[in-house]
C-alpha positions as CSV (number, residue, x, y, z in Angstrom):
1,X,29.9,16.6,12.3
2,X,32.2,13.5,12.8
3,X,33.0,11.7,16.0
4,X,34.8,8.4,16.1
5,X,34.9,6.0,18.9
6,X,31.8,4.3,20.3
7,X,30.9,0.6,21.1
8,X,31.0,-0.3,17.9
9,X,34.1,1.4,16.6
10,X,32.7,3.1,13.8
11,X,31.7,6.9,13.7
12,X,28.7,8.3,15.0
13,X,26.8,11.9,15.0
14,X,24.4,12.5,17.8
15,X,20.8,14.3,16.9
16,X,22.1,18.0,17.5
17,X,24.6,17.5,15.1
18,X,22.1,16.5,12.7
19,X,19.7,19.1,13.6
20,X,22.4,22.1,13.3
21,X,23.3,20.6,10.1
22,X,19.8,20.7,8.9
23,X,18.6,23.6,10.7
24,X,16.0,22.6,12.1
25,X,15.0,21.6,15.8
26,X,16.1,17.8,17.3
27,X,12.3,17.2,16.8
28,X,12.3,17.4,13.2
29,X,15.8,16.1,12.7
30,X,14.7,12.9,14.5
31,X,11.1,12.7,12.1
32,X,13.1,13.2,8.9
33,X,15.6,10.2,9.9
34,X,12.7,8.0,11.1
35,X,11.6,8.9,7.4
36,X,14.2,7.6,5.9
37,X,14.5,4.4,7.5
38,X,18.0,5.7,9.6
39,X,17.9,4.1,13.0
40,X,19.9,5.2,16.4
41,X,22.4,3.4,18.0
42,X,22.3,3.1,21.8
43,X,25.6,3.3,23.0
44,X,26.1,2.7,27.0
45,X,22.9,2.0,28.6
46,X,20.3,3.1,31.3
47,X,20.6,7.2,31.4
48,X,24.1,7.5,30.4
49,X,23.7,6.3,27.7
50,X,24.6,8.3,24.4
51,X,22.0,7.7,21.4
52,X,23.5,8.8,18.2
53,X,23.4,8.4,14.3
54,X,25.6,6.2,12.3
55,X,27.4,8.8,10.3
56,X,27.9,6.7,7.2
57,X,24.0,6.7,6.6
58,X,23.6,9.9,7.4
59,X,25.8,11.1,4.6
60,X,24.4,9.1,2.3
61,X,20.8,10.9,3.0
62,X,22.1,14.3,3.3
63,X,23.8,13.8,0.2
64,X,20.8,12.2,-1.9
65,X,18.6,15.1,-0.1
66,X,20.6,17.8,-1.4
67,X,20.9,16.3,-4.9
């Protein structure tokens, strides 16, 4: 589920990841984050663009979810 790299230089999941993880479509992957206050980064612009997850956060809410 990890990917480093991006704009920023940190690591970054995109939604599917999340969604596989979870089971559950990109639909409800992207509610639950919204949820919990997790926001996307846009890295690139216009329609090449990549939106994905800060992976860091992402743990943390997977982990207190499954706690």
């Amino acid at each position: 589920m990890e990917r480093k790299g991006g704009l920023l230089g940190g690591p970054y999941v995109s939604l599917r990841q999340i969604a596989e993880e979870l089971g559950v479509s990109r639909q409800s992957a992207r509610r639950y984050l919204d949820r919990a206050g997790i926001h996307p980064v846009m890295l690139g612009s216009g329609r090449n663009g990549a939106i994905r997850y800060p992976l860091g956060e992402v743990r943390s809410w997977l982990s207190a979810k499954r706690a």
